[in-house]
PDB file with SEQRES, HELIX, SHEET and CRYST1 records, atoms N, CA, C and O in Angstrom:
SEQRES   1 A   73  UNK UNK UNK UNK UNK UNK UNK UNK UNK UNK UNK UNK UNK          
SEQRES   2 A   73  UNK UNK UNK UNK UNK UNK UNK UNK UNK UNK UNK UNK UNK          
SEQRES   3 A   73  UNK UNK UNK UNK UNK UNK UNK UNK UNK UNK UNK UNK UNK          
SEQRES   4 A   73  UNK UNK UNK UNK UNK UNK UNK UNK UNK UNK UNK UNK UNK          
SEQRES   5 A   73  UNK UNK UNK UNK UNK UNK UNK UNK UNK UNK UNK UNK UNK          
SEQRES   6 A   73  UNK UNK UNK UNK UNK UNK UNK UNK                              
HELIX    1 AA1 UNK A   14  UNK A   17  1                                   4    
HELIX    2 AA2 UNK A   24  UNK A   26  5                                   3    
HELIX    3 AA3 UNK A   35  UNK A   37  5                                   3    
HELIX    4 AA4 UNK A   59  UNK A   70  1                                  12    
CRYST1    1.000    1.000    1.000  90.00  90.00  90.00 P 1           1          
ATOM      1  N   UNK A   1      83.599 191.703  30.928  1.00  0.00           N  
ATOM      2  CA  UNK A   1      83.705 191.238  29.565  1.00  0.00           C  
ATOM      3  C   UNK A   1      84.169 189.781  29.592  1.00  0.00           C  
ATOM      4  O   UNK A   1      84.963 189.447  30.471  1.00  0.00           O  
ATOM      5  N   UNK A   2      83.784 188.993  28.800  1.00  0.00           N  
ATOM      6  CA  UNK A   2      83.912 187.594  28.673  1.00  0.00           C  
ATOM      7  C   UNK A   2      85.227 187.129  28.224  1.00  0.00           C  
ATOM      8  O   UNK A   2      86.107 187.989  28.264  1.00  0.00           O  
ATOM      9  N   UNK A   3      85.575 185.923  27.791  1.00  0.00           N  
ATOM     10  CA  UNK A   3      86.851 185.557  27.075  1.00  0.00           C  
ATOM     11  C   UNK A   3      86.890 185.713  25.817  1.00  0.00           C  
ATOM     12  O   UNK A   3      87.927 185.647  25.157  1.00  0.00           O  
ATOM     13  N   UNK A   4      84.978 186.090  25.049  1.00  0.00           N  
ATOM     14  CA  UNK A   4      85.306 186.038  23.996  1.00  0.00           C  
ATOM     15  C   UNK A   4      85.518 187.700  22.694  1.00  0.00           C  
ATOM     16  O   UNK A   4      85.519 187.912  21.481  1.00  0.00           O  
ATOM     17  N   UNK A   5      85.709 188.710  24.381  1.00  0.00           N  
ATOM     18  CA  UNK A   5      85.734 190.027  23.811  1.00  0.00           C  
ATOM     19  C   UNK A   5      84.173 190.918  24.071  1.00  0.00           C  
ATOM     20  O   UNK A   5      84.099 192.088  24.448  1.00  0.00           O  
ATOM     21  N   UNK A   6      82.771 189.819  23.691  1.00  0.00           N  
ATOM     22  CA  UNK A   6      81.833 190.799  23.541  1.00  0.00           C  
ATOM     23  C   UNK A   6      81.020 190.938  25.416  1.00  0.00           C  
ATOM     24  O   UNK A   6      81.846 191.161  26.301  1.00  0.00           O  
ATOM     25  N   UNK A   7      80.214 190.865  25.655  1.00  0.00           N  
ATOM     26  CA  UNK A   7      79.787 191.488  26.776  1.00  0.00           C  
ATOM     27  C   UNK A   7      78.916 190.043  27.290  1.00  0.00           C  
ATOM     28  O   UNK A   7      77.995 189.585  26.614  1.00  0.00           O  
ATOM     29  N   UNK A   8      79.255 189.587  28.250  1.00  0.00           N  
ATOM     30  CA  UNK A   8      78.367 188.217  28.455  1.00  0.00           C  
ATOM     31  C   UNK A   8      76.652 188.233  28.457  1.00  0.00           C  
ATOM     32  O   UNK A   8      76.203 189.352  28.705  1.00  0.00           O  
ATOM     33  N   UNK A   9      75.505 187.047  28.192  1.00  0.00           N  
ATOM     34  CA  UNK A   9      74.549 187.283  28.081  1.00  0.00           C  
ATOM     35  C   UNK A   9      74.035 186.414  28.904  1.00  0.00           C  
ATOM     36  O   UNK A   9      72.824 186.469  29.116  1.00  0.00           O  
ATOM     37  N   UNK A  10      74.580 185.742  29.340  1.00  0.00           N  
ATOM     38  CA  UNK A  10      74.082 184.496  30.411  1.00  0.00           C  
ATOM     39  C   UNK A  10      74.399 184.598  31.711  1.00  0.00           C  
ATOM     40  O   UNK A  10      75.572 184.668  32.076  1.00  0.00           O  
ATOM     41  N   UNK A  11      73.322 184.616  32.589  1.00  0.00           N  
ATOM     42  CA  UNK A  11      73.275 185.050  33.725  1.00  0.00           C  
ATOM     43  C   UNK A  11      73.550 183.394  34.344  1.00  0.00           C  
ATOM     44  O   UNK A  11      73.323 182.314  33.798  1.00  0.00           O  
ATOM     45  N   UNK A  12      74.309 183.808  36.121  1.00  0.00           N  
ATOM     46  CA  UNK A  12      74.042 182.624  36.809  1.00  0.00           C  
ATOM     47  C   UNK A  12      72.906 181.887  37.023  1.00  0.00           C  
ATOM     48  O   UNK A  12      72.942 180.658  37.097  1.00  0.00           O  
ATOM     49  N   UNK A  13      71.359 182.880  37.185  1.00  0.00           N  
ATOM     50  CA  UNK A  13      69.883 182.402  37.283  1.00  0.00           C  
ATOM     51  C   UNK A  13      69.997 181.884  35.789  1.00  0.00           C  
ATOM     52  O   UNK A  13      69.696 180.693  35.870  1.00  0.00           O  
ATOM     53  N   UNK A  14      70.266 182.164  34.535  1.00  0.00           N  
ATOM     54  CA  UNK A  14      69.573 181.399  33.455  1.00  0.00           C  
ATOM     55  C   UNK A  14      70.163 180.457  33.801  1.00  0.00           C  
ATOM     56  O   UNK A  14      69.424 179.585  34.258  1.00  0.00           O  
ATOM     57  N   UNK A  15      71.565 180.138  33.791  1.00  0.00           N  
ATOM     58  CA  UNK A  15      72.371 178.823  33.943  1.00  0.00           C  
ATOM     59  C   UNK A  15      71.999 177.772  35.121  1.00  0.00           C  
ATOM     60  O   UNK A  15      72.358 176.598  35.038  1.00  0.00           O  
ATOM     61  N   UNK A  16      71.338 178.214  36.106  1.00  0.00           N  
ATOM     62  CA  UNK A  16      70.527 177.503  36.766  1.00  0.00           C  
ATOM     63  C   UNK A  16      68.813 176.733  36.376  1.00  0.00           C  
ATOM     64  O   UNK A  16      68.204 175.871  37.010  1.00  0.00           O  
ATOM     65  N   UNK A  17      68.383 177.544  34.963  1.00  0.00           N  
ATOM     66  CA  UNK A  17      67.378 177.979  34.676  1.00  0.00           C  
ATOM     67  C   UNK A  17      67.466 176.472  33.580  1.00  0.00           C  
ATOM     68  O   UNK A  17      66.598 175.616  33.411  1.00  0.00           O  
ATOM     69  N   UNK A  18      68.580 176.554  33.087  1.00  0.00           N  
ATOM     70  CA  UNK A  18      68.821 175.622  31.785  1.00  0.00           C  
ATOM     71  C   UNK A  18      69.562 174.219  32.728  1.00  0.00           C  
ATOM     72  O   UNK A  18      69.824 173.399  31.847  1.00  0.00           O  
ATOM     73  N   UNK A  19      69.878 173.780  33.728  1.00  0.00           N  
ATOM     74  CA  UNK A  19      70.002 173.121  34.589  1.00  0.00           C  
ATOM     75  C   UNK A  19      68.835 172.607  34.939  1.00  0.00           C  
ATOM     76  O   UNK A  19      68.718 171.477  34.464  1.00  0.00           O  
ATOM     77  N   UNK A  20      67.550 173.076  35.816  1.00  0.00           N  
ATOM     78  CA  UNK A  20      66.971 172.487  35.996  1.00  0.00           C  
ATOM     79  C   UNK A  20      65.630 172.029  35.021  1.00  0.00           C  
ATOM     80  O   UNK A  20      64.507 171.571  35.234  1.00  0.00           O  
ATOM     81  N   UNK A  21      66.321 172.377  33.993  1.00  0.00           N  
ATOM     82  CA  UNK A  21      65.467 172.008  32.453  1.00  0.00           C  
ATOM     83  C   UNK A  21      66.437 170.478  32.218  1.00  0.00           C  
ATOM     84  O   UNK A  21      65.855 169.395  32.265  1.00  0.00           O  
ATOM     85  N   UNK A  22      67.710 170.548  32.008  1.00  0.00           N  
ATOM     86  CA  UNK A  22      68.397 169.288  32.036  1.00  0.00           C  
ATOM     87  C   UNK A  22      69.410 168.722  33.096  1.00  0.00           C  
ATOM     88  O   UNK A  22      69.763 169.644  33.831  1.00  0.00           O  
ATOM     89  N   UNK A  23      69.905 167.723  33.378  1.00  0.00           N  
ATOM     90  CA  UNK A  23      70.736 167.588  34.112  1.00  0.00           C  
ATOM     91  C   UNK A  23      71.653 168.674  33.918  1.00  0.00           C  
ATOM     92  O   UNK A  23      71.710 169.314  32.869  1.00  0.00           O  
ATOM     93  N   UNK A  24      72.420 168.898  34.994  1.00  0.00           N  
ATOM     94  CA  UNK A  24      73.595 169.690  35.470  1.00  0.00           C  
ATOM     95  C   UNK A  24      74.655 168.970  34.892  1.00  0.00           C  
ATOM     96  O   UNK A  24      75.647 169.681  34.730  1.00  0.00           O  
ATOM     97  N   UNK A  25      74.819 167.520  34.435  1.00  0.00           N  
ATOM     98  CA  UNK A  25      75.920 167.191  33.102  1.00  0.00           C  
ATOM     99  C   UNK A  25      75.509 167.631  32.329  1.00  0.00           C  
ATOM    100  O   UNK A  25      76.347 167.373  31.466  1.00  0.00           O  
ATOM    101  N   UNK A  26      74.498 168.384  31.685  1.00  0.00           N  
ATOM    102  CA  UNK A  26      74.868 168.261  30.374  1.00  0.00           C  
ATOM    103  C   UNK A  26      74.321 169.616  29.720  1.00  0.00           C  
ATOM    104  O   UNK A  26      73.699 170.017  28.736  1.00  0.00           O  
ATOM    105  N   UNK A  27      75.015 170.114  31.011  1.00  0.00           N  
ATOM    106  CA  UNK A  27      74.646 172.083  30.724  1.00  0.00           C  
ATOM    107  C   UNK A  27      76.251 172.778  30.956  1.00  0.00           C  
ATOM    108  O   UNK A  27      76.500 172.938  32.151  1.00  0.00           O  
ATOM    109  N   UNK A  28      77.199 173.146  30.150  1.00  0.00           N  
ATOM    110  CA  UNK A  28      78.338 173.435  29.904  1.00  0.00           C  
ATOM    111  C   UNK A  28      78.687 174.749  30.041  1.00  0.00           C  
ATOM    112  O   UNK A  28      77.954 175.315  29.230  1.00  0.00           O  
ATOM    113  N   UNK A  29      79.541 175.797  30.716  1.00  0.00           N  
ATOM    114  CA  UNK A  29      79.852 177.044  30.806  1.00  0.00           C  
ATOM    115  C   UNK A  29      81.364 177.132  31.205  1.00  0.00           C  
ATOM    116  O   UNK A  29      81.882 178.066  31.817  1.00  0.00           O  
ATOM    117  N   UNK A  30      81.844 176.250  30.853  1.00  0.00           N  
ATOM    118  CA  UNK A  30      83.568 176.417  31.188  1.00  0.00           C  
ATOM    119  C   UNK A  30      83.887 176.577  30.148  1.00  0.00           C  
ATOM    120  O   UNK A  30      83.433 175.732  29.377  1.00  0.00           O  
ATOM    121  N   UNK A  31      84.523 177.341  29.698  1.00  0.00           N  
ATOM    122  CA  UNK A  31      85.450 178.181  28.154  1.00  0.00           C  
ATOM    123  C   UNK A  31      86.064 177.132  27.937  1.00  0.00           C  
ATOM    124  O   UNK A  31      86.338 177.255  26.743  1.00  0.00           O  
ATOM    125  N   UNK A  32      86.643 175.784  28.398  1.00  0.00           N  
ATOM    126  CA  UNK A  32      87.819 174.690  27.810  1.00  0.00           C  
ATOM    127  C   UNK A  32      86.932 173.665  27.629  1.00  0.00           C  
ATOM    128  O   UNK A  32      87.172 172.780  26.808  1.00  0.00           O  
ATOM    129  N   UNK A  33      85.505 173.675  28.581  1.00  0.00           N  
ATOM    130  CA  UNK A  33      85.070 172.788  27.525  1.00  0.00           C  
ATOM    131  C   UNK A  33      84.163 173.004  26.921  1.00  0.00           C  
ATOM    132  O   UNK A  33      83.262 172.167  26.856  1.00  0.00           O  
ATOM    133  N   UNK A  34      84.070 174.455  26.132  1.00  0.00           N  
ATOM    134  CA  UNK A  34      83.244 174.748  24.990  1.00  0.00           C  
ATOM    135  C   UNK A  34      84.172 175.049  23.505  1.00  0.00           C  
ATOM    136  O   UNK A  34      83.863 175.264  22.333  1.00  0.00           O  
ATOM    137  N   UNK A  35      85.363 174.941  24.212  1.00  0.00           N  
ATOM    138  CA  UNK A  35      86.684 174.842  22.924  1.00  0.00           C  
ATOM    139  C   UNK A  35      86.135 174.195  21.729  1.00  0.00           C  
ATOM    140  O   UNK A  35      85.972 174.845  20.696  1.00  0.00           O  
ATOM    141  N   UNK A  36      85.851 172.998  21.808  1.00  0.00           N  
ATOM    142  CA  UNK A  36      85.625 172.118  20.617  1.00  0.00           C  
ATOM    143  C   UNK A  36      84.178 172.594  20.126  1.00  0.00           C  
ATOM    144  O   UNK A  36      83.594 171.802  19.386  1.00  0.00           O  
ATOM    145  N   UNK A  37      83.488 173.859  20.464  1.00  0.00           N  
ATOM    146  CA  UNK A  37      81.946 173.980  19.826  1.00  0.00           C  
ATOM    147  C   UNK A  37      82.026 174.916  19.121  1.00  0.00           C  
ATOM    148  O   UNK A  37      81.096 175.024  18.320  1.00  0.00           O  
ATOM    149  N   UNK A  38      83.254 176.128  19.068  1.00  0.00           N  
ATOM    150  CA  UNK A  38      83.379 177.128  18.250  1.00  0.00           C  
ATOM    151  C   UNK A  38      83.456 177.416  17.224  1.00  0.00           C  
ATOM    152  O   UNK A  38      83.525 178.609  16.926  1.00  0.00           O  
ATOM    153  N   UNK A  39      83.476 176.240  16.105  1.00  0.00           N  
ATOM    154  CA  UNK A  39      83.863 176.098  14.614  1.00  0.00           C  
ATOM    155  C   UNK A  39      82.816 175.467  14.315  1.00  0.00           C  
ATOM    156  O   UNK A  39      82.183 174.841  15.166  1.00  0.00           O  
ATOM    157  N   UNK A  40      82.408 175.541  12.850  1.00  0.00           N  
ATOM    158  CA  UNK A  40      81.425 175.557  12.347  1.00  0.00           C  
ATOM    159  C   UNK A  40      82.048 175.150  10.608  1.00  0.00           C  
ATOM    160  O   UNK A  40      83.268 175.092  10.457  1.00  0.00           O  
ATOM    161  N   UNK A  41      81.576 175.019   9.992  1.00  0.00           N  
ATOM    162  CA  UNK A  41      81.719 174.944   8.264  1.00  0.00           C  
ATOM    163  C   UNK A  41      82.044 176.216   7.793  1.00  0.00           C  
ATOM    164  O   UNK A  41      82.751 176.310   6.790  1.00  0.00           O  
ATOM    165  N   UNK A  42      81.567 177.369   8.461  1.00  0.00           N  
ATOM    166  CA  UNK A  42      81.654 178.970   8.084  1.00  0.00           C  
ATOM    167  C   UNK A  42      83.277 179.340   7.812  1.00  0.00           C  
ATOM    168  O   UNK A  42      84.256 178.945   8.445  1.00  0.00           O  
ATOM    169  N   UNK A  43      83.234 179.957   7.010  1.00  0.00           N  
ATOM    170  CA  UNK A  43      84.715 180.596   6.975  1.00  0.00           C  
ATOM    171  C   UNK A  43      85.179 181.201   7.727  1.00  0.00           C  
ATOM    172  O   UNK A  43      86.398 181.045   7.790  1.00  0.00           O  
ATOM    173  N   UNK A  44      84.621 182.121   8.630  1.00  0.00           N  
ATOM    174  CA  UNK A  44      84.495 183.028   9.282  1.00  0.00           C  
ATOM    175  C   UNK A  44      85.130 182.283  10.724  1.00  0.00           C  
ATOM    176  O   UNK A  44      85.033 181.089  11.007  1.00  0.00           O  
ATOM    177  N   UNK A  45      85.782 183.327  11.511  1.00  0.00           N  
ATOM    178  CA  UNK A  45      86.756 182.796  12.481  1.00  0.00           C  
ATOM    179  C   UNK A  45      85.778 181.941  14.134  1.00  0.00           C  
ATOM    180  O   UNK A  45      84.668 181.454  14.345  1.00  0.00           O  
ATOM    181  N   UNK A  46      86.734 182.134  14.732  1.00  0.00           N  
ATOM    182  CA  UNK A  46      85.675 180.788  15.822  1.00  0.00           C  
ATOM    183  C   UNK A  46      85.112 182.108  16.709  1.00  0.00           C  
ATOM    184  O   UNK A  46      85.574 183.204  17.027  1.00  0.00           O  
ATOM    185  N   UNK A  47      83.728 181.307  16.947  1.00  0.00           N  
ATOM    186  CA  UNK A  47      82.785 182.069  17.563  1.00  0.00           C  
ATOM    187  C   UNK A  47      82.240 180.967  18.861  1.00  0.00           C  
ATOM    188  O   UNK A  47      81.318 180.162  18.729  1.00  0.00           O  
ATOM    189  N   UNK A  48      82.994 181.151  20.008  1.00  0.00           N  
ATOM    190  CA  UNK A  48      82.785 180.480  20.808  1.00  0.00           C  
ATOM    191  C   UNK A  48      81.208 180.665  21.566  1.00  0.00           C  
ATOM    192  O   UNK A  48      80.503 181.668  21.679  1.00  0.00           O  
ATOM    193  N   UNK A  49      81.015 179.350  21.989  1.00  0.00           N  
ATOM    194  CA  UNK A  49      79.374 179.922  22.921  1.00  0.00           C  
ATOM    195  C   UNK A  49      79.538 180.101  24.594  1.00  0.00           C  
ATOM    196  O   UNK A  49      80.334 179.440  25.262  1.00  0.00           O  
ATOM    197  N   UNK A  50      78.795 180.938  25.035  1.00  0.00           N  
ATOM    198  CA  UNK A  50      78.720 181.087  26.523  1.00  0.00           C  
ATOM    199  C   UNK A  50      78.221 179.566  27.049  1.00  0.00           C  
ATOM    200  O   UNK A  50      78.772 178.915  27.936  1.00  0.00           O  
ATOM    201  N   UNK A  51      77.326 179.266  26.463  1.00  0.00           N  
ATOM    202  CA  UNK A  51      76.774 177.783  27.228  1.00  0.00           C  
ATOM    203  C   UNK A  51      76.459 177.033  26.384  1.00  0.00           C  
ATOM    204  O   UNK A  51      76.067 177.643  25.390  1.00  0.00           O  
ATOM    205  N   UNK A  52      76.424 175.561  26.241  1.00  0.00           N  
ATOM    206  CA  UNK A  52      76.292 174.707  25.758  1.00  0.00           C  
ATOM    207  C   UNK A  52      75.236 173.177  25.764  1.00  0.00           C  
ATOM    208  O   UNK A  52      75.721 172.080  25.485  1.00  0.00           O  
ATOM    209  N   UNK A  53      74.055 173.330  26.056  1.00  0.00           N  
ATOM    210  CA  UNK A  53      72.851 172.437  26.649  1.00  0.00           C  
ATOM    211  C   UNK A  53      73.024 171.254  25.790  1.00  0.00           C  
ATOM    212  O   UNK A  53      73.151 171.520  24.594  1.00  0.00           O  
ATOM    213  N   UNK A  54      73.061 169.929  26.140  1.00  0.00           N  
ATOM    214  CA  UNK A  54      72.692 168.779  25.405  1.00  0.00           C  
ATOM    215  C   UNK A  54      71.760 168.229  25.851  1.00  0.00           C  
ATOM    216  O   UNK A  54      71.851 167.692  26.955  1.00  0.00           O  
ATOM    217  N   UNK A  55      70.740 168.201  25.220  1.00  0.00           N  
ATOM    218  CA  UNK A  55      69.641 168.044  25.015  1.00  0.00           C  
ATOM    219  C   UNK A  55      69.129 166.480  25.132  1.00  0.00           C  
ATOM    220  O   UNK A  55      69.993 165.875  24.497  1.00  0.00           O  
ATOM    221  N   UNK A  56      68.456 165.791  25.471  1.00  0.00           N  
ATOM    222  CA  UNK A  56      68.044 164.610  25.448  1.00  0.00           C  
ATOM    223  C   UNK A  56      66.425 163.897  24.576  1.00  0.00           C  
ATOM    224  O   UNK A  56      66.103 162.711  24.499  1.00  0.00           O  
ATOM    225  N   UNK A  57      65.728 165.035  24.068  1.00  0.00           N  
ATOM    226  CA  UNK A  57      64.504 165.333  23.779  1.00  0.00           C  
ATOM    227  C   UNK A  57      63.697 166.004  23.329  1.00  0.00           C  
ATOM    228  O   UNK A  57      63.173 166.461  24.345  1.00  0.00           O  
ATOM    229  N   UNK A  58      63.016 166.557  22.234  1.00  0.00           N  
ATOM    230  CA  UNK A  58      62.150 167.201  21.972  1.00  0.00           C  
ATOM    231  C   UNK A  58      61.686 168.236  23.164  1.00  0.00           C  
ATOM    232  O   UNK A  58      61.536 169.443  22.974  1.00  0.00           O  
ATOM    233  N   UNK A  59      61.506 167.653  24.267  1.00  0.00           N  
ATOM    234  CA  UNK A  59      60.558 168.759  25.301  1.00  0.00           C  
ATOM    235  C   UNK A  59      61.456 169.263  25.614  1.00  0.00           C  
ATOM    236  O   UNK A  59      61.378 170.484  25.477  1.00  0.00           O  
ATOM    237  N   UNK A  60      62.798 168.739  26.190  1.00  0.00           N  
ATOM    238  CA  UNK A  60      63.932 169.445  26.850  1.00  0.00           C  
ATOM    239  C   UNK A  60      64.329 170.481  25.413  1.00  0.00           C  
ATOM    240  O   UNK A  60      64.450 171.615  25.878  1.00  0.00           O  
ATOM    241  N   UNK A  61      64.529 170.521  24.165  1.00  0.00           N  
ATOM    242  CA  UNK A  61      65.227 171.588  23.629  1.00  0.00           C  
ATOM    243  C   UNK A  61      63.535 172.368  23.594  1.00  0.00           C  
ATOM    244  O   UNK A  61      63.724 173.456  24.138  1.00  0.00           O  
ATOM    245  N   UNK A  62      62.388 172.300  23.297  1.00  0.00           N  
ATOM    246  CA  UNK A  62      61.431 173.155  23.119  1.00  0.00           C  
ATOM    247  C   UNK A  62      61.774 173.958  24.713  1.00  0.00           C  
ATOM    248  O   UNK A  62      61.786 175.186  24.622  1.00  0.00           O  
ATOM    249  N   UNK A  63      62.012 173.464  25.946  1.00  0.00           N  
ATOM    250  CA  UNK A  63      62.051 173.897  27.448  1.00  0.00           C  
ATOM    251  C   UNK A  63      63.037 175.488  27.072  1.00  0.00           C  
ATOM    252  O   UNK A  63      62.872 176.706  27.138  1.00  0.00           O  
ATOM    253  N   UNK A  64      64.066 174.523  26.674  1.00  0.00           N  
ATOM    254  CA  UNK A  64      65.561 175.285  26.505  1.00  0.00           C  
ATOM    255  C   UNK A  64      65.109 176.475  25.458  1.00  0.00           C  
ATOM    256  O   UNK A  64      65.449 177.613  25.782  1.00  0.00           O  
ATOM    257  N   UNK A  65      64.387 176.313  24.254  1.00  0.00           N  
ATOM    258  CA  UNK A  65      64.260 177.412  23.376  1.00  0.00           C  
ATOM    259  C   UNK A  65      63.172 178.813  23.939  1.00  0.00           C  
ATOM    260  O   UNK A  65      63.124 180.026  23.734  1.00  0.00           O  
ATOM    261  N   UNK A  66      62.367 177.763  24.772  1.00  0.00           N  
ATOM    262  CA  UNK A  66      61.401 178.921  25.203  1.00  0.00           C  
ATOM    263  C   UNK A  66      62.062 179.662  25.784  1.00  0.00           C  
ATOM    264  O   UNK A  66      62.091 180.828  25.389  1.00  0.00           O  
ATOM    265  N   UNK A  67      62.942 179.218  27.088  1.00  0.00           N  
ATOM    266  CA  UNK A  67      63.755 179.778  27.711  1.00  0.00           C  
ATOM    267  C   UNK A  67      64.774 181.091  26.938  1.00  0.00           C  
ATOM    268  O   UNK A  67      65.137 182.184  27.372  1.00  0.00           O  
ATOM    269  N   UNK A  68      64.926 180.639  26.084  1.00  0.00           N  
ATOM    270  CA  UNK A  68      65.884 182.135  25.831  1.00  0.00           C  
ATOM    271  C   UNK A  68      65.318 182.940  24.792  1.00  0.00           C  
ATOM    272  O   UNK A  68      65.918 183.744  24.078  1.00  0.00           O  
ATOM    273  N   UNK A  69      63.887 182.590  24.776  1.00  0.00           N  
ATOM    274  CA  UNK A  69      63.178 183.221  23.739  1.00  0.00           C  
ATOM    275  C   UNK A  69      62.768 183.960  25.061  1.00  0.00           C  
ATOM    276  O   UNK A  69      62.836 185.145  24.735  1.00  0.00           O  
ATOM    277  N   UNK A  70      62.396 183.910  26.316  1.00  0.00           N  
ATOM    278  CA  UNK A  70      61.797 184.660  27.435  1.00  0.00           C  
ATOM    279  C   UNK A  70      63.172 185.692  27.464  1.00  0.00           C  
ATOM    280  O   UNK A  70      62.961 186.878  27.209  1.00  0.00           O  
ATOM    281  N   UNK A  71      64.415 185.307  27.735  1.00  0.00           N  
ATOM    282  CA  UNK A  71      65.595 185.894  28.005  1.00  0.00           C  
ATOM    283  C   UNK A  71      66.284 186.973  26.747  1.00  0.00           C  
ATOM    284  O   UNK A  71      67.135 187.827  26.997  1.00  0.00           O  
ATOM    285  N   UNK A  72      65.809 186.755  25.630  1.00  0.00           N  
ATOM    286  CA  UNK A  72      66.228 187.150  24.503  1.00  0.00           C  
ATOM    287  C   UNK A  72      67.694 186.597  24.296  1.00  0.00           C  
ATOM    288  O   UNK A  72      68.236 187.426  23.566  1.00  0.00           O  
ATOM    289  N   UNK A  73      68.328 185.888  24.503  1.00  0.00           N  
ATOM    290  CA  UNK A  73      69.362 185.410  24.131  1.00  0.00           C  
ATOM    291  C   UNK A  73      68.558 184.031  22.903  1.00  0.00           C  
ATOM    292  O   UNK A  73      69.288 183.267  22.271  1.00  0.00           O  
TER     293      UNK A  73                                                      
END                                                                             
């Protein structure tokens, strides 16, 4: 079980998967530094993410979306 209670969905292969879609800066899976991504405008309490991709491009987030549209995440 994860830090954030529910059951993790991201495998080491995706996280490699979303890596060699973008640099390895700018693919995030450490819980301290996904701290600051958990809040939102929502009222509703913080909903932290397993991973965090920054994107540089159109192709790189279409790469990244296909990707977890294959994964179902």
């Amino acid at each position: 079980m994860s830090s954030t209670g529910r059951e993790p969905r991201v495998s080491p292969s995706f996280l490699a998967e979303l890596k060699s879609i973008c640099d390895s800066g700018r693919v995030f899976a450490d819980p301290a530094a996904l701290v600051d991504y958990c809040r939102d405008e929502s009222p509703g309490p913080p909903f932290p993410p397993e991973v965090l991709v920054k994107v540089r491009s159109a192709e790189e987030a279409g790469k990244v979306i296909a990707l977890c549209r294959a994964e179902r995440i």
